[in-house]
PLY file of the C-alpha trace (Angstrom):
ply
format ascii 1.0
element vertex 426
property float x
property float y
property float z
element edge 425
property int vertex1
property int vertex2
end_header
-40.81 18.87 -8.81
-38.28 17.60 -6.82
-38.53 16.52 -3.07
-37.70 19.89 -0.47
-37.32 20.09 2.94
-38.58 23.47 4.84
-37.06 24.76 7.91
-38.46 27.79 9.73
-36.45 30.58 11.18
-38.04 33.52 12.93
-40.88 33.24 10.91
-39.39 32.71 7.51
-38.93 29.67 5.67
-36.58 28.38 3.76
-36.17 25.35 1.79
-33.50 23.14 0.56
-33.53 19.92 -1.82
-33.68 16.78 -0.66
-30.73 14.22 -2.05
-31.65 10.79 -2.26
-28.71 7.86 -2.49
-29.16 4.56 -4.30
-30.73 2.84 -1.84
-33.44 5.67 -0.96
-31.28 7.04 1.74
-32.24 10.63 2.18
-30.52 13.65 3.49
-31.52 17.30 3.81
-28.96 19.19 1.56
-27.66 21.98 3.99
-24.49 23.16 2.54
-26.27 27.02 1.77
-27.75 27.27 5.78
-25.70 29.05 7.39
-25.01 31.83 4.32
-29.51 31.71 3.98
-30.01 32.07 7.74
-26.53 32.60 9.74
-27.35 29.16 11.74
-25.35 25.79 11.73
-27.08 21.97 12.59
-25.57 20.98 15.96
-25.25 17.37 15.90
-22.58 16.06 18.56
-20.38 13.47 17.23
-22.26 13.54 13.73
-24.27 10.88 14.35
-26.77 12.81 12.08
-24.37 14.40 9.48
-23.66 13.26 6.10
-20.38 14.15 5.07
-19.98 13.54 2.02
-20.97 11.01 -1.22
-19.48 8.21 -1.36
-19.56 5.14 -3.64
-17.94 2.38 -1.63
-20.09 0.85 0.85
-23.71 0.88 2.07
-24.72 0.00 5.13
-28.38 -0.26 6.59
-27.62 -0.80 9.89
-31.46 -1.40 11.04
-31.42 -4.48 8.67
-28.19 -5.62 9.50
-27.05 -5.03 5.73
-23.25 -4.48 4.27
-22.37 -4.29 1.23
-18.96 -3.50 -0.54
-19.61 -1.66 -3.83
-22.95 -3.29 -4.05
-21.95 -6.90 -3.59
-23.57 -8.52 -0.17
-20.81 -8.91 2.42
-22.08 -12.55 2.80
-21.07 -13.37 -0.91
-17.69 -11.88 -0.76
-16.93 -13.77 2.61
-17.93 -16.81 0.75
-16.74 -16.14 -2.70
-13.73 -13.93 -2.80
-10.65 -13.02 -1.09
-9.15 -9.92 0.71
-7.00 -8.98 -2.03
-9.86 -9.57 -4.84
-12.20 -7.17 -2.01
-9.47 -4.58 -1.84
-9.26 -4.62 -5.87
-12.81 -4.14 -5.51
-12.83 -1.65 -2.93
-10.77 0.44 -4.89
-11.52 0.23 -8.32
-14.83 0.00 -7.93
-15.14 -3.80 -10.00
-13.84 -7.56 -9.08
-11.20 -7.73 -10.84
-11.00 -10.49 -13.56
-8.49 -13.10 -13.54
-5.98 -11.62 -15.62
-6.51 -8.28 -13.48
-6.14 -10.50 -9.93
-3.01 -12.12 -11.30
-1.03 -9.11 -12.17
-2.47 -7.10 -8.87
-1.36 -10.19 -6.71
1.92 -10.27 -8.44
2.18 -6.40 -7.94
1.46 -6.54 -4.00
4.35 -9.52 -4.01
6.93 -7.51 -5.48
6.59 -4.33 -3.35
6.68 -6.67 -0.06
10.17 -5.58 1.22
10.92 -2.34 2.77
13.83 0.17 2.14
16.79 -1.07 4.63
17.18 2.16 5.62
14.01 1.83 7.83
15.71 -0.75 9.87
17.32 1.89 11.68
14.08 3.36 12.49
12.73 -0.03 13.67
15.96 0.04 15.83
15.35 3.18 17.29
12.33 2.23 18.77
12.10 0.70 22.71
11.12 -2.49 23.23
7.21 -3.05 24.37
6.87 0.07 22.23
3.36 -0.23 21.41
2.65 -1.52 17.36
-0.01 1.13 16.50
2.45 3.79 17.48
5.22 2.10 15.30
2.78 1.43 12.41
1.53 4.74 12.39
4.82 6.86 12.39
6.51 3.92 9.87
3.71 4.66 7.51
4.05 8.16 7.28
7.79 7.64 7.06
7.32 5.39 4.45
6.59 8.45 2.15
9.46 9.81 2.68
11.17 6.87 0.38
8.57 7.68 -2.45
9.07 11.67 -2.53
7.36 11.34 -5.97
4.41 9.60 -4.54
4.27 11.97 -1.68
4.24 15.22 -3.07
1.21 17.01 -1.38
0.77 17.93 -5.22
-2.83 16.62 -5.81
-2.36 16.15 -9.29
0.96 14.00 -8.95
-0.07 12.31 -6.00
-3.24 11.38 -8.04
-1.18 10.76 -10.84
1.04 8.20 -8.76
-2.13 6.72 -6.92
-1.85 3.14 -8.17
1.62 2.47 -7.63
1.22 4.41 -4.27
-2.06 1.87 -3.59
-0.53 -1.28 -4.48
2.69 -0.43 -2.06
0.82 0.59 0.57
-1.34 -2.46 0.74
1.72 -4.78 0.78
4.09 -2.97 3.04
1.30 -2.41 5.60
1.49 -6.23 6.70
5.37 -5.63 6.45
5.48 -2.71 8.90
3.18 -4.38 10.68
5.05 -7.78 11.33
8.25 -5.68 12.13
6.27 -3.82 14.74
5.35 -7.10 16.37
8.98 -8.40 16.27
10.34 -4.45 17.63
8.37 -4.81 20.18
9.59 -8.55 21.67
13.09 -7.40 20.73
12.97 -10.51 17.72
14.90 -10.20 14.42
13.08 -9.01 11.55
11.62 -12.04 8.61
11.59 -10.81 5.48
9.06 -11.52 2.92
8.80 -14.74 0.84
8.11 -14.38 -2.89
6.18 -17.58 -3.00
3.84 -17.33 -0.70
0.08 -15.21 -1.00
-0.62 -11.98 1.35
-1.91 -13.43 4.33
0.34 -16.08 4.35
3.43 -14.45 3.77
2.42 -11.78 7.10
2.34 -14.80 9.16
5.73 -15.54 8.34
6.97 -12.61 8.87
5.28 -12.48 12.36
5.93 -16.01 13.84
8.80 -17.39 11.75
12.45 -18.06 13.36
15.63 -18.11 12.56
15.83 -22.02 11.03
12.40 -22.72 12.00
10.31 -21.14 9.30
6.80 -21.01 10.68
4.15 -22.78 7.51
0.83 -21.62 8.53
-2.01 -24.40 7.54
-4.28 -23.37 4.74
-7.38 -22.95 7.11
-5.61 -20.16 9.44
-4.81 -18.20 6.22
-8.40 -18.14 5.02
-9.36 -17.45 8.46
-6.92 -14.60 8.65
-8.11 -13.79 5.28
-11.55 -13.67 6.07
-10.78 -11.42 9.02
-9.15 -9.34 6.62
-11.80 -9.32 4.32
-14.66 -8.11 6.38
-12.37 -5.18 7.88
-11.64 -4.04 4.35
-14.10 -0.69 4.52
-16.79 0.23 6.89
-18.42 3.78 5.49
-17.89 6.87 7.29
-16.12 5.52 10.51
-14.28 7.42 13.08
-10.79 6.46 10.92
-12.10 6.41 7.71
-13.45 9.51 8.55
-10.13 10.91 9.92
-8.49 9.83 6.68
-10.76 11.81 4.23
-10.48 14.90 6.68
-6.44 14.92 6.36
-6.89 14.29 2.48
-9.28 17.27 2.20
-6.48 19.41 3.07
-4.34 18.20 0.09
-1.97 16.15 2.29
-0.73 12.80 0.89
-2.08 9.53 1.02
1.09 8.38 3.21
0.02 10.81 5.81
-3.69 10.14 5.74
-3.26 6.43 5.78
-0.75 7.49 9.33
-3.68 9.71 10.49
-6.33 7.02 10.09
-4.24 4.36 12.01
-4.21 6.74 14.64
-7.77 7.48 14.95
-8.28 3.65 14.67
-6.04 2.80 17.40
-8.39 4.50 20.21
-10.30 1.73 22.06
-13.82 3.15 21.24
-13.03 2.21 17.79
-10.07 -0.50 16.99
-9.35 -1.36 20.19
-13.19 -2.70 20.84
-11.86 -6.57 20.16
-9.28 -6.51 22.69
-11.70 -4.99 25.25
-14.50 -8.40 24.43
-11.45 -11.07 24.80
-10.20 -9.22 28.26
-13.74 -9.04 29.19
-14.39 -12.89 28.76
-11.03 -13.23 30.30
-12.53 -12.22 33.16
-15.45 -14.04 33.40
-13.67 -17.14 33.12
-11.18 -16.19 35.67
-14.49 -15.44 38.45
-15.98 -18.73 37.54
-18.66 -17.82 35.61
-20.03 -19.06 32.72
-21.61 -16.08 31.60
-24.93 -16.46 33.49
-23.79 -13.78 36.27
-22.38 -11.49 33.94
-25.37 -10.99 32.10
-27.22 -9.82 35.25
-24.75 -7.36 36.20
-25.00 -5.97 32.76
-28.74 -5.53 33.32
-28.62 -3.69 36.86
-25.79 -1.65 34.97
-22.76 -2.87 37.07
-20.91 -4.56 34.48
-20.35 -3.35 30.63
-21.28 -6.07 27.84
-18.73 -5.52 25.36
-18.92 -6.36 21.65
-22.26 -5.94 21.93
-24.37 -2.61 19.83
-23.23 -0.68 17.43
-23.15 3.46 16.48
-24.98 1.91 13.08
-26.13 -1.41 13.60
-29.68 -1.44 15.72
-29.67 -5.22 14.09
-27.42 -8.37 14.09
-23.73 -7.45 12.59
-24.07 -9.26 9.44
-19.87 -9.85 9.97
-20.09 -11.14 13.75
-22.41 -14.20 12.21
-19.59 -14.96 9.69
-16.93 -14.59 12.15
-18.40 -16.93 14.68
-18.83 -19.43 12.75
-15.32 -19.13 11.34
-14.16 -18.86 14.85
-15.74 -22.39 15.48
-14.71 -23.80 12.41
-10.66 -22.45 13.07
-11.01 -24.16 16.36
-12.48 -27.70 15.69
-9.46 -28.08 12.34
-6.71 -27.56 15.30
-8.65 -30.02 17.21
-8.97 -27.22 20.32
-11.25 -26.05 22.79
-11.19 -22.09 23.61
-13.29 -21.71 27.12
-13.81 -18.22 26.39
-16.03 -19.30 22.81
-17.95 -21.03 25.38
-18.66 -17.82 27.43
-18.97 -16.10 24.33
-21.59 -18.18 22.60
-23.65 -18.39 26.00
-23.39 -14.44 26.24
-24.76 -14.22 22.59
-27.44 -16.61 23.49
-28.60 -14.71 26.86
-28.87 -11.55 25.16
-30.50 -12.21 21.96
-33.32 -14.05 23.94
-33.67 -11.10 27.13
-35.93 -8.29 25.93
-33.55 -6.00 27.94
-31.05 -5.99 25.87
-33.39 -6.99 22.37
-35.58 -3.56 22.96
-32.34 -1.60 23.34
-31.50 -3.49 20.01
-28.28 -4.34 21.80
-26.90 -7.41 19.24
-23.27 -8.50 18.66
-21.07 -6.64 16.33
-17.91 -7.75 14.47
-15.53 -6.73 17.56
-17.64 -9.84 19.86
-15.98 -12.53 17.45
-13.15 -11.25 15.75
-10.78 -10.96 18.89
-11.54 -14.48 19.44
-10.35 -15.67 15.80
-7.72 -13.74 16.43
-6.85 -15.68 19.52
-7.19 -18.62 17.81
-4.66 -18.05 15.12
-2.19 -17.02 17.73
-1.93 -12.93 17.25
-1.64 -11.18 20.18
-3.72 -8.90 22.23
-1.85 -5.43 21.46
-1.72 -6.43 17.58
-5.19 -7.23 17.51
-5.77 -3.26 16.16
-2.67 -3.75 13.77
-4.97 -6.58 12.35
-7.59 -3.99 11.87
-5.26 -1.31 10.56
-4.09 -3.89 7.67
-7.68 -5.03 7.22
-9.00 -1.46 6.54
-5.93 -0.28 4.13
-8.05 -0.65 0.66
-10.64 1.65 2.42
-8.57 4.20 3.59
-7.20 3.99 0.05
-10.51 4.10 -1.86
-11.73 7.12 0.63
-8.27 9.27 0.06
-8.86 8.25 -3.89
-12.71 10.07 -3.86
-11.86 12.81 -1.92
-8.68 13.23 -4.21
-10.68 13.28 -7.64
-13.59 14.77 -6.88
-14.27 17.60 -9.24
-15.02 20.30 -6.47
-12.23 20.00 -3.35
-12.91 21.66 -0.04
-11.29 21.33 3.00
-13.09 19.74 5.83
-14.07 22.01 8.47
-16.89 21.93 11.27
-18.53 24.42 12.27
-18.84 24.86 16.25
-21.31 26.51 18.95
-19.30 28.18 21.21
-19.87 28.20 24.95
-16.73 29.94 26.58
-16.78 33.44 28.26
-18.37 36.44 26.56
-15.71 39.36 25.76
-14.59 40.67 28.75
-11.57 43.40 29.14
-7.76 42.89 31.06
-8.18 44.60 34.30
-5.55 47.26 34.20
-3.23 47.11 37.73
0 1
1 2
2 3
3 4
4 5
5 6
6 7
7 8
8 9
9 10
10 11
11 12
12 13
13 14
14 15
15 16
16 17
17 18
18 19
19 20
20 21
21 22
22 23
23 24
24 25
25 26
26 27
27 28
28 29
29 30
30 31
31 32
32 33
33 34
34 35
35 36
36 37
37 38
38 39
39 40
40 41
41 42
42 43
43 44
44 45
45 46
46 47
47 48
48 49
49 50
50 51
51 52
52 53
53 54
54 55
55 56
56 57
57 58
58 59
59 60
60 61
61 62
62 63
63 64
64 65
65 66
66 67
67 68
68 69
69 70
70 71
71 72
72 73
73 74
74 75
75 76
76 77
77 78
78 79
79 80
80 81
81 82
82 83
83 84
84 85
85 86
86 87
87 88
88 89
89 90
90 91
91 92
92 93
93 94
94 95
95 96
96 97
97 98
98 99
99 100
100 101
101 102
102 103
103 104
104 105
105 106
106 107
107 108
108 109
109 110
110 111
111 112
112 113
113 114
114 115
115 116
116 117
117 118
118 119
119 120
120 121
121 122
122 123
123 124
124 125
125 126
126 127
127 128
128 129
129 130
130 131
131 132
132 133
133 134
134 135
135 136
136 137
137 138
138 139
139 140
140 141
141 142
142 143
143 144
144 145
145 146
146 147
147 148
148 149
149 150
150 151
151 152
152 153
153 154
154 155
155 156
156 157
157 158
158 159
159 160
160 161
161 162
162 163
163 164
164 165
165 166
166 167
167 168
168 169
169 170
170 171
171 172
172 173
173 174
174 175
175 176
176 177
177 178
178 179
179 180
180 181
181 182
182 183
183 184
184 185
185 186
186 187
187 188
188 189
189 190
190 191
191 192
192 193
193 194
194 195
195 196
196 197
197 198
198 199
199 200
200 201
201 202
202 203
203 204
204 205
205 206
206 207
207 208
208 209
209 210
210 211
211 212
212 213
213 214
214 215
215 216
216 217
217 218
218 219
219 220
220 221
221 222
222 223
223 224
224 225
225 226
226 227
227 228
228 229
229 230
230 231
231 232
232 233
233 234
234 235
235 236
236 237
237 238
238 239
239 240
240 241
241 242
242 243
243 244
244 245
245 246
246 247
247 248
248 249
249 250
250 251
251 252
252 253
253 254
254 255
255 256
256 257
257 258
258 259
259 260
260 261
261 262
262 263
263 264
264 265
265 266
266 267
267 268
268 269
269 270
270 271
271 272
272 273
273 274
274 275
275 276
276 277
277 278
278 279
279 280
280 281
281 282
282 283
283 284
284 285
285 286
286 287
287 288
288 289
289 290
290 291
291 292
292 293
293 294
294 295
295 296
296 297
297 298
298 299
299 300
300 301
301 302
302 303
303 304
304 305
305 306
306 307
307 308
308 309
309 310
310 311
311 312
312 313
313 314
314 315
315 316
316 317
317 318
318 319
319 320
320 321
321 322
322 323
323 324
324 325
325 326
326 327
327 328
328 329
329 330
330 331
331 332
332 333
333 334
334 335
335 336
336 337
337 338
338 339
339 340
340 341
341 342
342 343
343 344
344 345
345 346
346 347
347 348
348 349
349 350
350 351
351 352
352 353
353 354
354 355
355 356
356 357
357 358
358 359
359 360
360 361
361 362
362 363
363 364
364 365
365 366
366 367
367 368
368 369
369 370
370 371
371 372
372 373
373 374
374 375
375 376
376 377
377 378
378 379
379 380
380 381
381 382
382 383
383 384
384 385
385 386
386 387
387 388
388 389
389 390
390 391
391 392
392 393
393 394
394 395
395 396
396 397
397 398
398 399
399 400
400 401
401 402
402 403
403 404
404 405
405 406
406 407
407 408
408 409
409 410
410 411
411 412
412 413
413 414
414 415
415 416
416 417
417 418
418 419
419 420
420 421
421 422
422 423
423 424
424 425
């Protein structure tokens, strides 16, 4: 007999099954509440809520586990590389080394965009912001592929792959143009001979007769960075993403939607917010010793610290910390604020204050700082992000697209205005 859950209303019960996910994750199946009993779950911002199935990632955030389609994030940092994870990601298997070879030389053909978009890049101000660029230049991008774009489930399906493989590669495009908008610096194009990450640092940094040649160990940094960005479960963007797609709309425009949602500072914008914050311990003197106290008596925020899943050790800030370090010592450079950081870490782990409110880094208290290190800027840290979590968004557009049974995404609310009331008559 399988497992049921009972729930009691006015003195009747009712019971629903019990769904249990490959790792023995269980949820409380729902969906037929409200037409049983006429009552909802309130759960404020979900935290609670399973939204849907999903075959992609697990995460068992009291563990400190991640895992991309079953394979240990810690292997894949090691092992593989962003655009092998994104294959992954989105097919569901590594690919093998005939399959990476022709996906790699996909991605490189479909770097360049359409030169109409230049205009569009023109039309923007200076110090616009690069989320706001990337997002609209992404949806626009559609526009280009009208046969990719079609808000016709079947075609759009039909046209995923292609639709995939130029997304991926003309997110890093968009991207570098954004950068270059916004300091009023003419555009790079792409490179056919160099790999993904490499050939987005070009575009970002190089100059008119002084191509920039990034050193092999800042593209696997970059890489990594990449890597461990690539999908994250049912995140506020991801999330955002396979709302918009639930309502038929092309992957263009959910890919636009989720840069959006990821460009709050709650949720992309959480790196920035650790490197500012160690900015400014630096500038007071401090070596992170005072800091730590005002966090305790609650007049100071510890940023990149806790997670809305992890209640253990981010298995990605480890990897990033130590790629951090080893970034830094190849250059032959000292960053102060690694200093701060790494005393920070050290405090906190060890005070029970912050261990019994299971308060332990997360990838945002590391990654800003690699970021630093490789010379990308504080407003295109979330642009990192954004080109990071592409083959997610992708993969989470792709299930919601195929899945046998389509509904569109819609909450249910309590509502807590004013009861009916009547226009006075004058």
């Amino acid at each position: 007999m399988p497992d049921t859950a009972r729930i009691i209303i006015d003195g009747k019960e009712y019971e629903y099954p019990i769904i249990t996910g490959t790792e023995n994750e269980k949820a409380i199946d729902t969906r037929n509440l409200r037409s049983d009993t006429g009552h909802i779950t309130f759960d404020e911002g979900f935290g609670n809520t399973g939204s849907c199935l999903s075959d992609i990632t697990f995460i068992d955030g009291e563990k400190g586990i991640l895992r991309y389609r079953g394979y240990p994030i810690e292997q894949l940092a090691k092992h593989s590389s962003f655009i092998s994870v994104a294959y992954l990601i989105i097919y569901g298997e590594l690919p093998s080394a005939a399959q990476r070879e022709n996906w790699r030389e996909n991605i490189r053909r479909e770097a360049s965009l359409h030169t109409g978009m230049n205009s569009m890049f023109d039309g923007y101000p200076t110090r616009s912001h690069p989320m706001a660029i990337l997002s609209a230049m992404l949806n626009s991008l559609g526009c280009y592929y009208p046969h990719m774009a079609s808000n016709n489930r079947q075609q759009d399906v039909e046209h995923f792959d292609n639709a995939a493989t130029l997304l991926i590669s003309k997110v890093r495009t968009i991207a570098a143009m954004s950068y270059r908008t916004e300091k009023g610096l003419p555009y790079v194009w792409p490179r056919s001979d160099l790999r993904y990450t490499a050939n987005f640092l070009h575009m970002m940094f190089s100059e008119p007769y002084n191509t920039y040649e990034p050193d092999e160990d800042t593209v696997e940094a970059l890489d990594l960075f990449l890597l461990l960005h690539a999908d994250h479960e049912q995140n506020c963007s991801t999330s955002t993403v396979r709302m918009v797609a639930s309502s038929g709309a092309n992957l263009f425009a959910s890919v636009s939607a989720g840069v959006s949602g990821l460009w709050g500072p709650l949720h992309g914008g959480a790196n920035a917010a650790v490197v500012k914050m160690l900015m400014e311990i630096e500038r007071d003197g401090d070596d992170g010793t005072r800091f730590i106290q005002a966090a305790k008596e609650g007049k100071a925020r510890l940023m990149g610290f806790g997670h809305r899943v992890y209640k253990n050790y981010d298995p990605r800030a480890k990897i990033l910390g130590r790629a951090v370090e080893r970034v830094l010592a190849n250059m032959g450079r000292k960053d102060p604020l690694l200093d701060i950081a790494r005393r920070l870490e050290q405090e906190a782990i060890n005070d029970p204050y912050f261990v019994d409110r299971k308060l332990y880094p997360n990838v945002d208290f590391y990654s800003g700082l690699l970021l630093r290190a490789i010379g990308i800027p504080l407003d295109m840290f979330t642009v990192m992000f954004a080109i990071g979590r592409m083959p997610g968004w992708l993969a989470h557009w792709r299930e919601v697209a195929i899945a046998p049974k389509q509904r569109i995404y819609r909450p249910r609310q309590i509502y807590t205005g004013q009861a009916k009331r009547d226009i006075e008559e004058v």
